[in-house]
C-alpha positions as CSV (number, residue, x, y, z in Angstrom):
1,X,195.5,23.6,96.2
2,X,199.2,23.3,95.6
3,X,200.7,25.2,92.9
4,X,203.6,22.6,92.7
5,X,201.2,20.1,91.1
6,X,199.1,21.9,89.3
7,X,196.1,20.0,87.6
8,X,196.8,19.4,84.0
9,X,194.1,20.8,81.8
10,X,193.8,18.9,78.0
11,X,192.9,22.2,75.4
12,X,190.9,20.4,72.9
13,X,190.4,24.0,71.3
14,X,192.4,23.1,68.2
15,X,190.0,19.9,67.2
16,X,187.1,21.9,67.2
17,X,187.5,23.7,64.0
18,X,188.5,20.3,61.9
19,X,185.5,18.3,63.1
20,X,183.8,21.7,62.3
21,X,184.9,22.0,59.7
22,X,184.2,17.6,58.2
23,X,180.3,18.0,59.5
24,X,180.5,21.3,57.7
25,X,181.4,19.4,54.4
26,X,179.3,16.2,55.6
27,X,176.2,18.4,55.6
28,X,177.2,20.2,52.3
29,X,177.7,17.0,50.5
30,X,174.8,15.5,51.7
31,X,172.6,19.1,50.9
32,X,174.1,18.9,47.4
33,X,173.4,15.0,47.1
34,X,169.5,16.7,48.3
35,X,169.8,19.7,45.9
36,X,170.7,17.8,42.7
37,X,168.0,15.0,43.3
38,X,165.5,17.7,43.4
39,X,167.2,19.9,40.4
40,X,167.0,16.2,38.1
41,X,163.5,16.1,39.6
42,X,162.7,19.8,38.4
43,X,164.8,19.1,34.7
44,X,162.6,16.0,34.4
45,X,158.9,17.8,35.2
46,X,160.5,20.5,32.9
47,X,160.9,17.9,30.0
48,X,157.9,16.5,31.2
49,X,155.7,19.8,30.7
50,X,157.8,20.5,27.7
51,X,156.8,17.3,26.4
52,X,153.6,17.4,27.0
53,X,153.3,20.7,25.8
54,X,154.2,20.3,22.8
55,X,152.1,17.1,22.3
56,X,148.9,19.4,23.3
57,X,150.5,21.7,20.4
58,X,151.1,19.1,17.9
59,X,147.0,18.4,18.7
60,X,146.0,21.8,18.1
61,X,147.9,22.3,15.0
62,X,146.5,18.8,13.7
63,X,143.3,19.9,14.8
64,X,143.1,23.3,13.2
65,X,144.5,21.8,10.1
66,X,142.0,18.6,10.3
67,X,138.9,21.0,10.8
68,X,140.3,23.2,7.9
69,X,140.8,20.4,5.5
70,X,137.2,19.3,6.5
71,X,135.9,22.4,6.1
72,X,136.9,23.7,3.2
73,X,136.2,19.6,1.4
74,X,132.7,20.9,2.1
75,X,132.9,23.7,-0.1
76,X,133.6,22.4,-3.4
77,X,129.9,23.0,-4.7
78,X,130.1,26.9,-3.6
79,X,130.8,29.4,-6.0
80,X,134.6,30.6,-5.5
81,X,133.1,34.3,-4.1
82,X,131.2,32.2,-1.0
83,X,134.3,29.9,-0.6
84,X,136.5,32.8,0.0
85,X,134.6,34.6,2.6
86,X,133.8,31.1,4.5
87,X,137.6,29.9,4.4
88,X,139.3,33.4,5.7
89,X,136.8,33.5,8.5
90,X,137.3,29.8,9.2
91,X,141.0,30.2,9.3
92,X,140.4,33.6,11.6
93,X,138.2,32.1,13.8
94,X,140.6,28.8,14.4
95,X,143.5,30.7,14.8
96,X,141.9,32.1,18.0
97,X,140.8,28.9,19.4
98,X,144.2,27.9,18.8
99,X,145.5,31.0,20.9
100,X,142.9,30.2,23.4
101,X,143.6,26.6,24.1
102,X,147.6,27.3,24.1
103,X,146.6,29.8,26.9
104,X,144.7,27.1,28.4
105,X,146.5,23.7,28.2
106,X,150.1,25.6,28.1
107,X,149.9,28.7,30.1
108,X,147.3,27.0,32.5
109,X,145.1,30.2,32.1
110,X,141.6,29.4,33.5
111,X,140.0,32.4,32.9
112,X,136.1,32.2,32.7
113,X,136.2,34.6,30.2
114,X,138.4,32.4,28.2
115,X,136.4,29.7,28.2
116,X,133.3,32.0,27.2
117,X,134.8,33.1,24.2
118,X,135.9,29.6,23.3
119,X,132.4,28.8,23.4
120,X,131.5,31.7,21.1
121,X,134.3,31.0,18.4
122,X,133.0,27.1,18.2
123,X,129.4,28.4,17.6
124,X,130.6,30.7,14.7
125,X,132.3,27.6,13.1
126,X,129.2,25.7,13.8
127,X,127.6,28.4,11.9
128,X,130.3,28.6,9.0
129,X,129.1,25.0,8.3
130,X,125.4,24.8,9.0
131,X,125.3,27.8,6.3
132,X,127.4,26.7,3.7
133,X,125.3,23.1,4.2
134,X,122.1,24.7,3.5
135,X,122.9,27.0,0.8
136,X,124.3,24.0,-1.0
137,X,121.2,22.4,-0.1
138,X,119.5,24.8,-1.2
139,X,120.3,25.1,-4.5
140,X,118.9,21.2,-4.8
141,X,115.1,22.9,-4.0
142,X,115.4,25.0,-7.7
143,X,116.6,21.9,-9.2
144,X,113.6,20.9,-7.9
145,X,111.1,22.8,-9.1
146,X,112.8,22.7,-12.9
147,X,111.9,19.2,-12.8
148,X,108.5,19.7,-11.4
149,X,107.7,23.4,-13.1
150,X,104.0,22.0,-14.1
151,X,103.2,21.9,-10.5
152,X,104.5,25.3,-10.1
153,X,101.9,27.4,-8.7
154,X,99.4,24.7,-9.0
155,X,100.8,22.0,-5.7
156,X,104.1,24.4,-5.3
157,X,104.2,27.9,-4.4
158,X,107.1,30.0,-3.0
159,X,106.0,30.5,0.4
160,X,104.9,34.3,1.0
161,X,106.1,36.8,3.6
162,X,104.0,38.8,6.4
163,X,103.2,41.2,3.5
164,X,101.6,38.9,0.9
165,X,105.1,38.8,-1.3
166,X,106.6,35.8,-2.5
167,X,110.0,37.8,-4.0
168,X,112.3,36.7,-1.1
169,X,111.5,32.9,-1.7
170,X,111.9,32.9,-4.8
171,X,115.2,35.2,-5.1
172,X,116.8,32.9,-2.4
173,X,115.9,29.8,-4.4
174,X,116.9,31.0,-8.0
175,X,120.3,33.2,-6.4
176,X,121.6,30.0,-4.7
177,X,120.7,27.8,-7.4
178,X,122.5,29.9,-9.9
179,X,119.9,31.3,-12.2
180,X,120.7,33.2,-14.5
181,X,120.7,37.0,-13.5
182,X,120.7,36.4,-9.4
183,X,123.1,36.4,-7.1
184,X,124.0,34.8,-3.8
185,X,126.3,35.3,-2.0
186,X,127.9,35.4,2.0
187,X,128.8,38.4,3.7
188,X,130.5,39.4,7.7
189,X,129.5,42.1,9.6
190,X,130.3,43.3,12.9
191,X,131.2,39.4,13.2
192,X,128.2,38.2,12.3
193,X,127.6,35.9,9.1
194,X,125.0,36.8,6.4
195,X,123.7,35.0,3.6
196,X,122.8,37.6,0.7
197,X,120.6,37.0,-2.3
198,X,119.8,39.3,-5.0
199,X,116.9,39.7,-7.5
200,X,117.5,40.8,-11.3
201,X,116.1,44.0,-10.3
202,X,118.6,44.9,-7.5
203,X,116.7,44.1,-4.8
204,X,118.9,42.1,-2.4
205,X,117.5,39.7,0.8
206,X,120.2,39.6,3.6
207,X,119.4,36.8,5.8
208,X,121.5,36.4,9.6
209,X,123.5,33.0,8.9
210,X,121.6,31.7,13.0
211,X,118.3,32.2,10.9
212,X,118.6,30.9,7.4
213,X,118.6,27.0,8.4
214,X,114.8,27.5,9.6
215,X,114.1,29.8,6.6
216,X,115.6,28.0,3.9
217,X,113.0,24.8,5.0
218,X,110.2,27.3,4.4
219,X,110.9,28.3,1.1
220,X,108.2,26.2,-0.6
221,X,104.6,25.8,0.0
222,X,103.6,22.3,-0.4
223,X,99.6,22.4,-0.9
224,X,98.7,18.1,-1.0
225,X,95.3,18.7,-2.0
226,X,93.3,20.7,-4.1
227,X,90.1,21.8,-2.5
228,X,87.8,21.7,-5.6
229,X,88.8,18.0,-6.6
230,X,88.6,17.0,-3.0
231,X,84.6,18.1,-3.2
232,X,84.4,16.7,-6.3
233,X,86.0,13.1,-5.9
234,X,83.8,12.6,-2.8
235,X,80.2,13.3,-4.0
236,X,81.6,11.0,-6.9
237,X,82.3,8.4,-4.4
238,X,79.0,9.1,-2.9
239,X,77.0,9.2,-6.4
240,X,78.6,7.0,-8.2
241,X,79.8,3.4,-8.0
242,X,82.5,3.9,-10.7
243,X,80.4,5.5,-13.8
244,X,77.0,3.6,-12.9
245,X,74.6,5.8,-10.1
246,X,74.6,4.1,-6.7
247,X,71.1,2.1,-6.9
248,X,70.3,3.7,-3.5
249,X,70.0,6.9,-5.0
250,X,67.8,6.1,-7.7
251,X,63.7,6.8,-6.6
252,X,62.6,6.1,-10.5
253,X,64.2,5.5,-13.9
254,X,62.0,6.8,-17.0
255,X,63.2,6.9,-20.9
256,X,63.3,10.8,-22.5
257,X,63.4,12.2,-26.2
258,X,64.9,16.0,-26.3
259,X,66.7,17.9,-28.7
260,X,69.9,19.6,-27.8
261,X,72.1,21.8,-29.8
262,X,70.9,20.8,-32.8
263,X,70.5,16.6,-31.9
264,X,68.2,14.2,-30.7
265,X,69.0,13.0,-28.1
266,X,67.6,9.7,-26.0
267,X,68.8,8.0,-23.1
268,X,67.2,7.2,-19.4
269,X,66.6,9.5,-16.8
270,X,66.7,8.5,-13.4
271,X,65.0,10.3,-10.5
272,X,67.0,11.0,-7.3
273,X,66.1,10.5,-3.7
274,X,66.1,14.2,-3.1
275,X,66.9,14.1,1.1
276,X,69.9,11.7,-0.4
277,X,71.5,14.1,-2.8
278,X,70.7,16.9,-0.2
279,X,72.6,15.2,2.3
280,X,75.7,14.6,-0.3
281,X,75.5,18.1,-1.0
282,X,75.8,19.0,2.3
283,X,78.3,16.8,3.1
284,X,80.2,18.4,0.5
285,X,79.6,21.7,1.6
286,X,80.9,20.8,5.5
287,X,83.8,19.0,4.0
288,X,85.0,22.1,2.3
289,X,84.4,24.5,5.0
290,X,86.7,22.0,7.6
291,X,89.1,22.0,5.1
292,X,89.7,26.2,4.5
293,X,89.0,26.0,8.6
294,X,92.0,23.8,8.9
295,X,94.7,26.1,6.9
296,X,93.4,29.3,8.9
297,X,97.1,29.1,10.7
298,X,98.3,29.3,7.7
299,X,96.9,32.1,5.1
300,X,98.7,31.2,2.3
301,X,97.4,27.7,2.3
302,X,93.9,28.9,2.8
303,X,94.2,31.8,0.0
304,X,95.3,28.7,-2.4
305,X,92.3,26.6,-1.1
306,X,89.5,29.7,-1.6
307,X,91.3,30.3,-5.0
308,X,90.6,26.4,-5.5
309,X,87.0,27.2,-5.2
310,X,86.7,30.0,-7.6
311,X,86.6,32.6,-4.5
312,X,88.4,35.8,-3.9
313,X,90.7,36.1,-0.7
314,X,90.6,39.4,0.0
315,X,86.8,39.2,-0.3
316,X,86.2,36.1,1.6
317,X,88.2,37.4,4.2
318,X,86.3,40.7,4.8
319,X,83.2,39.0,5.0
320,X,81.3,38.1,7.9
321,X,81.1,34.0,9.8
322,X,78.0,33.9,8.0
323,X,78.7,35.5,4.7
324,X,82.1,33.0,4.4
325,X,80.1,30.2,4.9
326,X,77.2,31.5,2.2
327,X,80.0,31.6,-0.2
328,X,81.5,28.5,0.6
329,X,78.3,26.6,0.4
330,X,77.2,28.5,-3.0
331,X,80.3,27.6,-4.7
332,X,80.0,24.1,-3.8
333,X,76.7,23.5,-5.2
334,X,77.7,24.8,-8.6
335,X,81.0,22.7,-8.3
336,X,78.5,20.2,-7.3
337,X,76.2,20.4,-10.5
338,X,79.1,21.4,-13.0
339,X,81.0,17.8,-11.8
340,X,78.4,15.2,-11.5
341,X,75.4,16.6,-13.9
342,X,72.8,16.4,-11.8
343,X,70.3,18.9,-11.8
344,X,66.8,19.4,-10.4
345,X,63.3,20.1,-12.8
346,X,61.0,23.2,-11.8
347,X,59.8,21.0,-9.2
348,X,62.9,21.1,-7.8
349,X,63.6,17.0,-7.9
350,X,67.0,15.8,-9.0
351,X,67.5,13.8,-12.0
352,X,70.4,12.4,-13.7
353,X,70.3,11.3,-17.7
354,X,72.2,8.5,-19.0
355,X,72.5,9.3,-22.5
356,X,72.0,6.5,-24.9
357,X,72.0,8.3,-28.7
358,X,73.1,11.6,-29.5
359,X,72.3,12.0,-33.3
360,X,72.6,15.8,-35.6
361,X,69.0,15.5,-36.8
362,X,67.4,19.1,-37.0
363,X,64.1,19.5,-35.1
364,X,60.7,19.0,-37.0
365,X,58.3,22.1,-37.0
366,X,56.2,20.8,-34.3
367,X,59.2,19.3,-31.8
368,X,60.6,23.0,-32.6
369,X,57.1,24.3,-31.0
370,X,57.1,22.0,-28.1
371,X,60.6,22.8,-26.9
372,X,59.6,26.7,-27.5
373,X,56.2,26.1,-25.2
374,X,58.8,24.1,-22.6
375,X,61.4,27.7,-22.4
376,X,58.4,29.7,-22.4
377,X,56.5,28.3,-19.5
378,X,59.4,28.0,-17.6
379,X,60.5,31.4,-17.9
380,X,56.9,32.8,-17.2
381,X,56.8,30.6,-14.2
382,X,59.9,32.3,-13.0
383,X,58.8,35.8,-13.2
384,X,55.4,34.6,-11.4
385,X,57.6,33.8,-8.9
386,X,59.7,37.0,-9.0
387,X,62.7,34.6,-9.7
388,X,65.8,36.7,-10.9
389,X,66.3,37.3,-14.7
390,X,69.8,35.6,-14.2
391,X,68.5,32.7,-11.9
392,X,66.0,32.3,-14.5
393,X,67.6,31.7,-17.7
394,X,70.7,29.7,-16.0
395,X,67.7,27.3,-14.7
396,X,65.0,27.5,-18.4
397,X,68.4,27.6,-20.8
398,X,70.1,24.9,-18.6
399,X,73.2,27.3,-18.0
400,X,75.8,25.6,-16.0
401,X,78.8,23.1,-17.1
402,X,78.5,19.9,-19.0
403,X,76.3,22.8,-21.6
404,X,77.0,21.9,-25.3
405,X,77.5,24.5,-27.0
406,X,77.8,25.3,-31.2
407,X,80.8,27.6,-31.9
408,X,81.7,28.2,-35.6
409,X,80.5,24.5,-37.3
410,X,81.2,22.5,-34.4
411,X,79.6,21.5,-31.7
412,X,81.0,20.3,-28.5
413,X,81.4,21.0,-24.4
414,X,82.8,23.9,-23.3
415,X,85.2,23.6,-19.6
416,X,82.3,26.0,-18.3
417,X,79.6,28.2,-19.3
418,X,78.2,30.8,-16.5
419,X,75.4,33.8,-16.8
420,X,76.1,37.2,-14.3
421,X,73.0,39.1,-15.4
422,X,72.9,39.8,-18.8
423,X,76.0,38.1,-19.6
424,X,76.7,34.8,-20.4
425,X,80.8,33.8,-20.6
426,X,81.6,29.9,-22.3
427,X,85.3,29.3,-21.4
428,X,86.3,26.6,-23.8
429,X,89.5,24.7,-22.6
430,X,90.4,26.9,-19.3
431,X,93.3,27.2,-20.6
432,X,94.1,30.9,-21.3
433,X,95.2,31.7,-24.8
434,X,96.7,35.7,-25.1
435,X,97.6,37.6,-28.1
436,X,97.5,40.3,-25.8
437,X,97.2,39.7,-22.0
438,X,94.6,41.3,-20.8
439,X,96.1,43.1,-17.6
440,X,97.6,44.9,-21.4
441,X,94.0,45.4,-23.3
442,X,94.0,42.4,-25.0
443,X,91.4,39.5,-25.0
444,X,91.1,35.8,-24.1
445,X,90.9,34.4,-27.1
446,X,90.0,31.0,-24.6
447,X,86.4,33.0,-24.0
448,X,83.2,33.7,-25.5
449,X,80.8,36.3,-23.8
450,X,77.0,36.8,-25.2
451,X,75.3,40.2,-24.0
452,X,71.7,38.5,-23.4
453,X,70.5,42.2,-23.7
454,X,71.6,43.0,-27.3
455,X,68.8,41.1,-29.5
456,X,71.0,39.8,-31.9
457,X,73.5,38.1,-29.9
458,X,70.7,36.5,-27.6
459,X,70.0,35.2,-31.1
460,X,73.3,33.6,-31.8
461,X,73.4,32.4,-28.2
462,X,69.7,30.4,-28.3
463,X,71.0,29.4,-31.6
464,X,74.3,27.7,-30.3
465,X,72.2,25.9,-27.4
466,X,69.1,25.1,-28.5
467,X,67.5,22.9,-31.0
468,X,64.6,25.6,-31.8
469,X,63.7,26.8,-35.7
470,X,64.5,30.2,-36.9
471,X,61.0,31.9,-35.9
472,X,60.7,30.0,-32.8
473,X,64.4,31.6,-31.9
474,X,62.5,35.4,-32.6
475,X,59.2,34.3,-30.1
476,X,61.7,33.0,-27.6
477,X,64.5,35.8,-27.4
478,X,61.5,38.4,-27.7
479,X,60.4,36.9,-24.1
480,X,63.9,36.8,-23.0
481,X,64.7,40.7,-23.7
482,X,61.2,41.2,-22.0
483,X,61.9,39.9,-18.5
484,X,62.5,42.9,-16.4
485,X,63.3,41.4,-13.1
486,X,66.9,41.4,-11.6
């Protein structure tokens, strides 16, 4: 290698730093052109959210102030006491679904737990309105009854609790229709929602607001039917073809003279097919049982039924199968005799008059002696056949319903007339008339009772019923006071 010519060497060491230095400022240009494309990209999904969050806000707030609005339009028929406590819980329980959808739709919180008690707040809302609903509803059912008060306790009944008690019925329906000296009201406990009602006598019925839709429909007891006129109106349909006897009933027809209460009277007596009217009669009797059989889910309904029929509850409900259906049966043949006024000789055939005249003529001495030997064989015949004394004069005096009857100068048929041993009860209208009641000591002015056993008020009572002179009125109730059998 010479050292004269030495090889020229080019030091490019001094371009190195500019070109660095312009892809240095390439790369940060082009990094900031990056960096603010995705910064305008984040400002822009920022305004987006922002946006969109507020639009989900706006929908809350509308929302809580739509279901408020709603709500509280709902209320205008509550008194201002139940309006209160329903609007500050409303308010307290939208206020936190507000919190919990902001936390949801803003803050993006899934939480189960959120969601859970979202679930919970909209069922106490649901609540808030199904109550205040029904109470308003409820005070339509009083309204009601006003309206329809001569069916109270006769086709409408305030339906009874486990115990027998019809208090709470009746203090919801009177607190929440606003009678006079009740009170309903709302109250919250422990976040729960309670309707309250309250008697005049302080006793107060609080009722879980998840319960009182189902118990509010139960309030009244709706009884369609009443189990006596349902026996009744179908051996009349059997019987009768309007007011005339069904021919096919009819064995014989024969014309009669008797005298009655001080009349002659004269019509045609007809003579039943006895296996025909038995059959009616039983008919009767199994229609009645089906019908107390078919409430037995329901003991109200059956307690109204029995009390239909003349019969105790309690009674018919201690008794035995056998005993219910003796009861049953015996009450429907005397509803069965009382309605249609059919009734059966000593010979035990049926017979039916048609009464044509009914005149006030006083009995002649010797029509006086024949009815007397007619009550007198009778009644021996009974004893012969060791016949009850009761069963004995209801069947020789004829007493039963449809009995005419003389009370004071007047003459006329009672609503009943029964004999339990020695005493016989008329019951003139049925409808009770009390100077005093007698739960109090007082008497029913609406009843008459003769003590058969006291000579002279069997007097007075053979001469309201019967047709019979002065002396034959001595022989007769001397035979009556003599009859020892029971």
């Amino acid at each position: 290698m010479s050292y004269r010519n030495p090889q020229i060497v080019q030091d490019k060491s001094g371009m190195i730093i500019p070109q660095a230095l312009a892809q240095a400022s390439g790369a940060i240009a082009k990094g900031i052109q990056v960096f603010g494309a995705e910064q305008k990209k984040r400002q822009e999904a920022a305004e987006a959210k922002r946006l969109k969050d507020n639009k989900q806000l706006i929908a809350i707030s509308n929302a809580h102030a739509a279901n408020s609005a709603a709500f509280n339009a709902g209320l205008t028929d509550m008194s201002k006491s139940m309006r209160d406590t329903l609007i500050t819980r409303n308010e307290r329980i939208l206020d936190e679904i507000d919190f919990i959808r902001r936390s949801q739709l803003v803050d993006g919180n899934a939480s189960p737990e959120l969601s859970k008690r979202l679930g919970e707040l909209q069922q106490g809302i649901t609540e808030g309105n199904g109550l205040s609903k029904k109470i308003i509803a409820t005070s339509g059912v009083l309204t009601e009854l006003i309206e329809n008060e001569e069916k109270l306790n006769s086709n409408l009944f305030y339906r009874q609790d486990k115990n027998g008690s019809d208090e709470r019925s009746k203090t919801i329906v009177w607190a929440f229709g606003g009678a006079e000296g009740y009170k309903g009201g709302m109250v919250e406990e422990g976040g729960k929602l309670y309707a309250v009602a309250t008697n005049p006598e302080g006793e107060t019925f609080k009722i879980p607001a998840s319960e009182f839709d189902s118990i509010a429909d139960d309030l009244i007891l709706t009884k369609d039917v009443n189990a006596a006129t349902e026996q009744i109106n179908f051996t009349k349909e059997a019987l009768f073809d309007g007011t005339k006897l069904r021919e096919e009933m009819v064995d014989s027809r024969e014309n009669f003279l008797e005298f009655e209460s001080g009349s002659r009277v004269t019509g045609s007596r007809s003579i039943l097919n006895t296996d025909m009217v038995n059959s009616v009669r039983q008919n009767a009797v199994n229609k009645t049982q089906s019908l107390i059989q078919s409430a037995a889910g329901n003991s109200q309904l059956q307690d109204e039924y029995l009390r239909d029929l003349g019969l105790d509850p309690k009674t018919y409900k201690n008794a035995t199968d056998e005993q219910k259906i003796e009861m049953v049966g015996r009450r429907s043949a005397s509803l069965f005799d009382d309605a249609n006024r059919i009734y059966q000789d000593n010979s035990g055939n049926y017979y039916f008059d048609d009464v044509q005249t009914r005149r006030a003529i006083p009995a002649t001495d010797r029509e006086s002696a024949v009815m007397l030997n007619k009550y007198s064989s009778d009644i021996d015949k009974a004893m012969q056949d060791g016949t009850s004394k009761t069963d004995a004069l209801a069947s020789a005096l004829k007493i039963g319903g449809n009995r005419r009857i003389r009370i004071g100068g007047s003459y006329y048929t009672p609503k009943n007339v029964t004999i339990q041993g020695d005493i016989v009860t008329v019951t003139k209208t049925g409808k009770p008339n009390y100077e005093v009641k007698e739960s109090e000591g007082g008497e029913d002015l609406d009843k008459i009772s003769y003590d058969l056993s006291d000579p002279t008020k069997l007097y007075n009572f053979l001469r309201a019923t019967t047709a019979l002179k002065e002396l034959d009125i001595e022989k007769l109730s001397k035979k009556i006071l003599a009859y020892k059998i029971n």
